[in-house]
C-alpha positions in Angstrom: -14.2 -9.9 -0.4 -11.2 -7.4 0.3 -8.4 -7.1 -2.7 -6.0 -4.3 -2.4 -3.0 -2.9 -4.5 -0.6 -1.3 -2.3 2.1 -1.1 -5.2 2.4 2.8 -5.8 5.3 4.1 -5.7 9.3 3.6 -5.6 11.9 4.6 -2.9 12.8 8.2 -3.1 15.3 10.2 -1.2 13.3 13.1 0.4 12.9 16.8 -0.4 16.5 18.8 1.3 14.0 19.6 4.4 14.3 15.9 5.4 18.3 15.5 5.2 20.4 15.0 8.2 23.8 14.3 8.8 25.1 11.4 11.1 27.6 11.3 13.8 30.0 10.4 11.4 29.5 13.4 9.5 28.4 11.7 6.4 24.6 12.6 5.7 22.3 10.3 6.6 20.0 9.3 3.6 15.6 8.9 4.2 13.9 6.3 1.4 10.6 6.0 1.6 8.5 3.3 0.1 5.1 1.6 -0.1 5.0 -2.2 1.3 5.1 -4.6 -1.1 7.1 -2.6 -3.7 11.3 -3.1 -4.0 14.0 -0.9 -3.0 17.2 0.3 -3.3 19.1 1.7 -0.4 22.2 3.6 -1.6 25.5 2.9 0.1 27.2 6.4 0.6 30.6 5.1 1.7 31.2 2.4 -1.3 35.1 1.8 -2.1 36.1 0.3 -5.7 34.8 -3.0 -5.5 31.8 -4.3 -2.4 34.5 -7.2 -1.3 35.0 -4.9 1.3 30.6 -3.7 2.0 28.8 -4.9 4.9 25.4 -4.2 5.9 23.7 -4.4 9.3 20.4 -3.0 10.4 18.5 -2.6 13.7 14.6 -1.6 14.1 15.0 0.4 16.5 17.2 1.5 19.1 16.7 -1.2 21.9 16.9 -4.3 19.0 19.4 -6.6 18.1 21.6 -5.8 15.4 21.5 -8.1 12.8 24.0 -8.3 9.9 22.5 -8.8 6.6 25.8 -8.4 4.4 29.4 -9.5 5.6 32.2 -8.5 3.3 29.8 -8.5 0.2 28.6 -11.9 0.5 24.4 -12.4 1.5 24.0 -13.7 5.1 21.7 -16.7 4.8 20.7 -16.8 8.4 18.7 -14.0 8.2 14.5 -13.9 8.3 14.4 -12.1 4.9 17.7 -13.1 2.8 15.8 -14.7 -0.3 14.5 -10.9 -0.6 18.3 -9.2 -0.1 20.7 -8.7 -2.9 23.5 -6.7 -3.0 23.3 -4.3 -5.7 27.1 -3.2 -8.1 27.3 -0.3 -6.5 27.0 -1.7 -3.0 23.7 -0.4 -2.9 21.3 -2.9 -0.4 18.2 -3.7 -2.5 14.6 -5.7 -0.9 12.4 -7.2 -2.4 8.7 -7.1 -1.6 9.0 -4.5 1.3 7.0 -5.4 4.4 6.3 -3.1 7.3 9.0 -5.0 9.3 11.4 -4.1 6.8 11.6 0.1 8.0 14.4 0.8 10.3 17.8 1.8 10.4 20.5 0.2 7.9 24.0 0.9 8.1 26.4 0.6 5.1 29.9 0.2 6.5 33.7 -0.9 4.9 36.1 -3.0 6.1 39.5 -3.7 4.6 42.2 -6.0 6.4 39.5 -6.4 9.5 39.6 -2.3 9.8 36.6 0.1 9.4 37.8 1.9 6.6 36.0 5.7 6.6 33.2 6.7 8.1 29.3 4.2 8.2 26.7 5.3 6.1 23.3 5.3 7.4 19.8 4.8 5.4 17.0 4.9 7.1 13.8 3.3 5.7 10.2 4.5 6.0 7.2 2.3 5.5 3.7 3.2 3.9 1.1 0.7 4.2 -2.6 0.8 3.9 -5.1 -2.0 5.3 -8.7 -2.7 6.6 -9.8 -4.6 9.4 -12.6 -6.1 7.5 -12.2 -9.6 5.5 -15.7 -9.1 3.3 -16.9 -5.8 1.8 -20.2 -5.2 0.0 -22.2 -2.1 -1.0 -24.1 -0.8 2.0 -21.7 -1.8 4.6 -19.0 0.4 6.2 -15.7 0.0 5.6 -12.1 1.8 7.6 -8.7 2.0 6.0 -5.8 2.7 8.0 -2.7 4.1 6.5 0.2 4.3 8.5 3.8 4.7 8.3 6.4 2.8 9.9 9.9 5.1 11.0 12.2 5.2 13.0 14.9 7.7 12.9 16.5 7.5 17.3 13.0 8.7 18.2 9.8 7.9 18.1 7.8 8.2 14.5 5.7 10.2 15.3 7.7 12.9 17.4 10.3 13.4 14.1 6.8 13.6 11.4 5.6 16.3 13.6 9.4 18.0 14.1 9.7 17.5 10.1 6.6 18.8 9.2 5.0 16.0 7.4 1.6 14.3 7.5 -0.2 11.8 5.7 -3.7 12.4 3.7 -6.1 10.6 1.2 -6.8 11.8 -2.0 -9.8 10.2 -4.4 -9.1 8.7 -7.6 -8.7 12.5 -9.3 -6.4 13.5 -7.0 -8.4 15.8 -4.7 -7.9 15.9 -1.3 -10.4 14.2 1.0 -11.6 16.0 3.7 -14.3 15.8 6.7 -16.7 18.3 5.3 -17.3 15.6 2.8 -20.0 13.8 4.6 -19.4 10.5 3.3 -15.8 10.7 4.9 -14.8 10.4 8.4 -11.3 10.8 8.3 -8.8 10.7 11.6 -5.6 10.9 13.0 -4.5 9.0 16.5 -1.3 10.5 15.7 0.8 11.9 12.7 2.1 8.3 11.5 -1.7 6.6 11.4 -4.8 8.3 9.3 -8.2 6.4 9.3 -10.3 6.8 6.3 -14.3 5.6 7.2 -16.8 5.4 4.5 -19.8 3.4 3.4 -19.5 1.4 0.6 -21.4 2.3 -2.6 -22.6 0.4 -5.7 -20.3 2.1 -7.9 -17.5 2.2 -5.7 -16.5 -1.6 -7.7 -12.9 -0.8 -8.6 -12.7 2.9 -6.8 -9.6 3.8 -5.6 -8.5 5.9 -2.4 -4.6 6.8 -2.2 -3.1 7.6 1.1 -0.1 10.0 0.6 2.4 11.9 2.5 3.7 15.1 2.3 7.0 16.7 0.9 7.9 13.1 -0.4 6.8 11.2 -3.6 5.5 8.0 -2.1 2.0 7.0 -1.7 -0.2 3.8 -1.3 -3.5 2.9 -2.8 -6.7 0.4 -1.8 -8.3 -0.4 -4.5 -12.5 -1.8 -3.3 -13.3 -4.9 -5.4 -16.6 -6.4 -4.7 -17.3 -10.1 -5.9 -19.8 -13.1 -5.3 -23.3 -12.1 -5.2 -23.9 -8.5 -4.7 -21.4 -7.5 -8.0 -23.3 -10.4 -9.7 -26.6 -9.4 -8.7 -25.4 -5.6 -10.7 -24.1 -7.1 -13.7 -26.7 -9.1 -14.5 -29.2 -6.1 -13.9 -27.6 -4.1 -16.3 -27.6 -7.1 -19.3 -31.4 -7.5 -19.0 -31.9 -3.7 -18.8 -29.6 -3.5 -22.4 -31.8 -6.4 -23.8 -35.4 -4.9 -23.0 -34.6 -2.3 -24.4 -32.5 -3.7 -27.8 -34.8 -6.8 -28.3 -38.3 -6.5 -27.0 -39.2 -9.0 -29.3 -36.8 -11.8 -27.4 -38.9 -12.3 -24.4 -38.0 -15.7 -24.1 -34.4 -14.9 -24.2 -35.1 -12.2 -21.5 -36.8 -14.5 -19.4 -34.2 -17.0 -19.5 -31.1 -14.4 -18.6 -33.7 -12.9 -16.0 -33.8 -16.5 -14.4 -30.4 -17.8 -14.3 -29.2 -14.1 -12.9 -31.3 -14.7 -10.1 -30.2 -18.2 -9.4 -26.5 -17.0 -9.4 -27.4 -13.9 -7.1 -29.7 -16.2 -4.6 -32.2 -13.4 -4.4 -35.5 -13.9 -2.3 -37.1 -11.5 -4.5 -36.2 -13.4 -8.2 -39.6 -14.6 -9.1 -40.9 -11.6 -8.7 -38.3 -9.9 -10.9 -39.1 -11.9 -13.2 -43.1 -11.4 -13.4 -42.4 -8.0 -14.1 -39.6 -8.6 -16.9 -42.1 -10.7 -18.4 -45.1 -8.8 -18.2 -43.3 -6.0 -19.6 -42.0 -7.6 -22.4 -45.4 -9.5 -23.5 -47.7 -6.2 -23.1 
């Protein structure tokens, strides 16, 4: 069975290498976040109160616009608006980010039915990490794909490469992983997407592997969590193994344990698993 935490991180504004400034002239602001974390996206061009914010966002450039916020008050037509609140400061804020959620957001005022000053633009980027297969077990292969979803007027992956930013995976420790490791295959269709390939080990129950991206503080994890028989099958290996060794004189207590472990696990091999437990024990 697949679990994975892809909580990591919160929204930051990136490094000053990844600033631009609008049309407008007011400086376009990047957050990026991991799916299924929340957000706040600031609103640059905020009068005194937010009776006078709206919000609208687009995808990308050939979508509809869609207005999320009229005149400080929640649209509730929208897909998403039980995860939309406006924040005091006119800030947008989303809960539970989904990969359908990056795009461009636009914080704009209106007073008296007149754009008052200049929109302020947010875009939001994206990280997400997930595998293709539904069961994992020790001894099978498994591929994680961590990609990011932008879009900034061109395509993601032609503004990564112009910014100079790439993803990567990094072990629990923090070091870098890398295709000289021969347990990693590790690839890149293009700079938004890397593919992490590895097969699964006994002790990799609860290992962690962190996709991150450069120059900005956001990264996402898959945690591997094995469950039904093969994780049984290990735990209850390790519990006779403790009880041979700290009560040889309970064999029929190690018998028993011996035998309902290899019930649970449904092992072809239990009986004999347990002729050698026993004969061990009685010798």
């Amino acid at each position: 069975r697949k679990e994975t935490c892809t909580m990591c991180s919160v929204g930051v504004p990136p490094g000053p290498g990844l600033g631009t400034t609008g049309s407008s002239g007011v400086d376009d602001a990047h957050v990026f976040i991991s799916s299924g974390e929340n957000v706040r996206l600031p609103c640059n061009n905020a009068l005194h109160d937010c009776k006078s914010t709206t919000w609208i966002y687009n995808r990308f450039s050939q979508s509809e616009t869609v207005e999320l916020i009229g005149l400080g008050i929640k649209k509730k037509n929208t897909e998403r608006h039980e995860r939309l609140s406006l924040g005091s400061d006119c800030s947008l804020n989303i809960k539970n980010v989904t990969k359908e959620d990056y795009g461009s957001y636009i914080c704009r005022q209106y007073v008296n039915d007149k754009q008052q000053g200049n929109d302020a633009r947010v875009y939001l980027h994206v990280l997400r990490v997930s595998s293709s297969q539904t069961e994992i077990s020790a001894g099978h292969s498994v591929t994680l794909s961590c990609q990011l979803y932008s879009y900034t007027g061109v395509s993601c992956d032609d503004w990564i490469r112009s910014e100079g930013i790439h993803l990567f995976w990094v072990n629990q420790a923090g070091d870098k992983l890398i295709n000289s490791d021969s347990r990693y295959q590790i690839s890149a269709p293009d700079h938004c997407i890397s593919t992490l390939t590895t097969t699964l080990l006994n002790e990799d129950h609860n290992r962690e592997w962190r996709c991150e991206v450069t120059q900005v503080k956001t990264s996402v994890t898959y945690t591997v969590r094995y469950s039904g028989t093969t994780h049984l099958y290990t735990q209850c290996t390790h519990m006779i193994v403790i009880i041979v060794e700290f009560a040889v004189f309970a064999a029929p207590t190690v018998i028993l344990v011996q035998i309902i472990c290899a019930r649970r696990a449904g092992r072809k091999d239990s009986q004999h698993r347990e002729e050698i437990v026993m004969n061990t024990i009685l010798q």
